[in-house]
Each structure stands twice: as C-alpha cells, then as structure tokens.
N, C-alpha and C positions, 0 to 999 in steps of 0.2 A: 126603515123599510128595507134600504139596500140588505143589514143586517141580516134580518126574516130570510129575506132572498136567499142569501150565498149559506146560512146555515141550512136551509130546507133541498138546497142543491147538494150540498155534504150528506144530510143525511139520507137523500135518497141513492145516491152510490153507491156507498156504506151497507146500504141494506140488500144492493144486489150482490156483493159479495159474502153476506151474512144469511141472505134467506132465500129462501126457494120462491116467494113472493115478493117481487120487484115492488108493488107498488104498496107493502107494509110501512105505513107513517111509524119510521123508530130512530129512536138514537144509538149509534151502534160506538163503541169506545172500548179502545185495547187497553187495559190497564198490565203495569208491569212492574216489575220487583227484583231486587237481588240482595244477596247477603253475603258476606266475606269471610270466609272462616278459615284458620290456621290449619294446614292440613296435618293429622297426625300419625301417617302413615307413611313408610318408606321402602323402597325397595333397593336394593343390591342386587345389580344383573352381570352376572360374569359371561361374556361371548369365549367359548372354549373351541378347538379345532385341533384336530390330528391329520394326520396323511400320511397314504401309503399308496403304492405300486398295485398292491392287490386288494381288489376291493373287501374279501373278508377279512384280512387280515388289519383293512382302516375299521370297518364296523365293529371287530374286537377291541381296538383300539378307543376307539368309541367310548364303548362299555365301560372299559377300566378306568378308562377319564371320570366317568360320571361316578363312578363304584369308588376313584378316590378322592371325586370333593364331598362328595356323603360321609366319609370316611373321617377326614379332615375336619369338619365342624364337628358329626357326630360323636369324635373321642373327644371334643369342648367341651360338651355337653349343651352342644346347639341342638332342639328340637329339629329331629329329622324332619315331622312336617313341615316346617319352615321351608323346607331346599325343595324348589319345585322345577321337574326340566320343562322349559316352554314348548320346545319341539325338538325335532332331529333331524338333519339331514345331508345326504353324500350326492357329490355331483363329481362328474369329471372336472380335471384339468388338461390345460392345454397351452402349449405354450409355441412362440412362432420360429422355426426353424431359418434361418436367413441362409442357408445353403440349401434348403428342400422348396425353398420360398411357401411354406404351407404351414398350417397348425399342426403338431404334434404332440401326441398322448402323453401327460407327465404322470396321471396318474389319478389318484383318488382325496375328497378332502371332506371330513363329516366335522359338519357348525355342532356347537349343540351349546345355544344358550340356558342358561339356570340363572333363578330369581330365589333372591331369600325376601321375603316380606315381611316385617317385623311392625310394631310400634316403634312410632321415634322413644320414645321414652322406653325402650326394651334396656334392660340392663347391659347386655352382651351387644352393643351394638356395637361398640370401641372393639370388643374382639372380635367378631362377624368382617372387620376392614381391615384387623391384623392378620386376621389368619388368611385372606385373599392378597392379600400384600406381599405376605413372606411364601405362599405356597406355589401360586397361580400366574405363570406368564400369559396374560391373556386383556383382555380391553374390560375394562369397567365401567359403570357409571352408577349414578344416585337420583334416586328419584322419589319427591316429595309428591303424595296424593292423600283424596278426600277417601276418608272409610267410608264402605256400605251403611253406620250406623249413622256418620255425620250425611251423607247424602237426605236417607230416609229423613232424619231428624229433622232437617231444614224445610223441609215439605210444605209442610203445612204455615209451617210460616212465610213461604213465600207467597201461597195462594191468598193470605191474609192481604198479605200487603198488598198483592197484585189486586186483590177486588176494592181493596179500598182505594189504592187510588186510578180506578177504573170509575166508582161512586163519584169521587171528586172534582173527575176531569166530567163527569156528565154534568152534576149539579151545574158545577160553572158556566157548561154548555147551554146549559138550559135554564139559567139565571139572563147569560147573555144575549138568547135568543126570546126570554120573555117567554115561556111556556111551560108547562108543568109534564115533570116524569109521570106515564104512571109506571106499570106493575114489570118487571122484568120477564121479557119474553124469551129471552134466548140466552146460551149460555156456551162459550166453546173452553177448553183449556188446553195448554200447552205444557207438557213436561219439562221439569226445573233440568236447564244443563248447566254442564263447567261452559265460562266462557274467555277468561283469562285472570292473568297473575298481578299482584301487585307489590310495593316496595322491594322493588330486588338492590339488594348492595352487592361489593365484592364477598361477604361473608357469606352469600346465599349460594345453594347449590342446586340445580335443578337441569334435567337429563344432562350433564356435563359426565363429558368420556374422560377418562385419566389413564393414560400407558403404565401399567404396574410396576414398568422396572423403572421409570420414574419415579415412583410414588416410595420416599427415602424415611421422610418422617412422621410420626405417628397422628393420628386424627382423632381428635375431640369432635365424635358426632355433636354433642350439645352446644356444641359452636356453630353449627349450623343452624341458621334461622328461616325454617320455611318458607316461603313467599305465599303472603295470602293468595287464596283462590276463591272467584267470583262466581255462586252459584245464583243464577235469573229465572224467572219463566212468568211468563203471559196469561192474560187472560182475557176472553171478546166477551162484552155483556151487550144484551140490544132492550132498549127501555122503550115500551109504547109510548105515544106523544099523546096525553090527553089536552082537550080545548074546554 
C-alpha cells in the first residue's frame, strides 16, 4: 500500500512538469543514452601577431602574415581550403611609464589566428606540424574533434537507446507499482551533445599549447591517440495509467 502511495505521488509531480494538465494520471520517465566514438578530426591552430607604431602599416603587416602561411603550405601542396583565418584583429598597446606615472601608447598589435582542419588520417599531417615548426614563431595547439558526419551518424542511435530504456525504467515502474502502461501520451526530446573525454594517457593530445621554438623534434601525428568523446541525449515519454 505504502508502495501505490509514494509511486502515485511520483507520478503526479512528474506530470506537472510534463503537461499542461496537472491532474493527467501518467507515468512520466527520462530515458537516456550515450555512445563513445574516437573522434576523427583535428585541427592545427596557429595564434599569429605583428606590431607596429602605425596602425596601417600593422594592418599590412597583417596581410603579408596571412599571404605567407598560405604561401608556406600552399607550395606543399597543402590544400589551400584547409588554411582557414578564424578572425582578425588590432587593438592598442600600452604600456606604464614609471616616471609619467600613467599608460603610455606603445603602439599597435593584429592576432590573427588560422586553423588548418584535416582528417587524422590525412596523409600530410606529419608535414602540416613540420612546416609550422620550422617556419612559424607563434603559439600552437592540437585538437581532437567529432566530424559533422560522426555527430549526424550517432543520432539516431542515441534516440534508440534513449527510448528504450526510457520503456524499461517505466515497465519496471509499473511492474513495481502493480499497474498496467497504457498508450504513450507525450513525447519530449533533447538534442544529442559532447559531454566529455575519456582514457587520456600521456600519448594523448588534446587543446595542449606547445611554444614552437621549443618544439625541436619531429612528430608522428599517428602517435597520437585521440581520447574518446561522449556523445548523450534524453528523452521524456509519459504513459497513461490504465486500471
């Protein structure tokens, strides 16, 4: 009896957060899902920077930056659309004068990060990290992601998983409670996201920044071993309570 009780107080809660009618006699149950998949995409982000005294003469500065890592891959025979610039941009500098006691104009200074994005398995990846190694004083990092086609692909099977055992946590509920499902009334879903990484070793690489004039000996991207990535997503069913 206690049972009956505490489940018919569950599930009238439940249904005030699921339906627009508080007093719908239903079973309301999150079911939820995830799957792990080795991401096979990476990116190469070089953070690049110039400065000057006069602000057109940084903005040309600029320019010739970007015009020579284009340049740089492109006599590789790196696929120019690979080399993507994220943004651009010039801000003052200023720097503290201890006899003016105030900030003072140093001058000018334009970021201007670029992404190469490849398949891990691109054959040029080993020279994509040589040729930023030997050409580029500038901040790098590596980064392991899910492609648009692994995202889409997993879809469907997450919603799989999620309505089944959304089905199983009710049966049981409704095993427990001595009552019989009927017919599904409602249905809500929640979009599959990234939620985190798994087995990382030292071998693993993932957004780690490397100073290039450190960086002396050559790299075997295939040595790198991505860290899985957790893709999840939900879903609310609400089942009428037949007597």
């Amino acid at each position: 009896m206690n049972k009956l009780v505490l489940f018919s107080l569950f599930a009238f809660i439940s249904s005030l957060a699921f339906s627009q009618d508080p007093f719908c006699e239903a079973i309301v149950v999150e079911g939820k899902s995830s799957v792990r998949l080795v991401p096979e995409m990476i990116t190469f982000s070089i953070n690049l920077s110039v400065n000057d005294t006069n602000y057109a003469n940084c903005t040309e500065l600029a320019i010739k930056e970007i015009e020579l890592v284009q340049s740089e891959f492109t006599s590789n025979c790196i696929d120019k659309k690979l080399i993507q610039t994220v943004n651009y941009s010039i801000r003052e500098e200023s720097e503290h004068d201890p006899q003016l006691r105030r900030q003072v104009f140093k001058g000018y200074r334009a970021t201007i990060p670029i992404r190469i994005k490849t398949k891990v398995d691109y054959s040029k990846n080993d020279l994509i990290f040589e040729i930023i190694k030997n050409n580029f004083k500038a901040n790098f990092n590596l980064n392991f992601s899910l492609s648009p086609k692994q995202v889409e692909g997993v879809k469907e099977k997450l919603i799989e998983l999620a309505v089944k055992d959304a089905k199983e946590k009710a049966q049981q509920l409704a095993k427990s409670a001595d009552i019989k499902l009927g017919k599904i009334s409602k249905i809500q879903y929640g979009e599959p996201q990234t939620i985190r990484n798994f087995t990382r070793s030292n071998y693993e690489l993932r957004y780690s920044t490397m100073q290039m004039e450190s960086a002396s000996s050559r790299m075997n991207i295939e040595s790198l071993n991505p860290v899985e990535t957790e893709m999840q997503t939900n879903v609310m069913l609400a089942w009428k309570i037949e007597y």
